[in-house]
C-alpha angles and dihedrals in degrees: 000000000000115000090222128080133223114252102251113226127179123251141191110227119251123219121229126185130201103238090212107064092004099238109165112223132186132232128200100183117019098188097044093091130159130228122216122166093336095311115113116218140191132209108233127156126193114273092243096055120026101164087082115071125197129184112230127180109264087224096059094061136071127210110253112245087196116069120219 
């Protein structure tokens, strides 16, 4: 564990869709990823309930061009 600790900013969070199936996902830090086995992932949650966090593959989503 490193004894220092990262600077906290404020974001605002960024929305990102699926292009697949077009969910809309949140995301409150779009640097902060995670890396397992080589995949890069992000922690995003839907806009109408953001006490539950998923990771989602970074890849998979698109940035939104609209805002919210």
């Amino acid at each position: 564990m490193s004894k220092y600790k990262k600077p906290t900013v404020n974001l605002k969070p960024v929305m990102l869709v699926n292009p697949l199936n077009s969910d809309v996902w949140m995301c409150s830090d779009y640097s902060n990823t995670k890396d397992i086995d080589g995949v890069v992932y992000l922690t995003v949650y839907r806009p109408e309930n953001s006490n539950r966090t998923f990771l989602m593959r970074k890849d998979a989503l698109k940035l939104s061009s609209k805002g919210f």
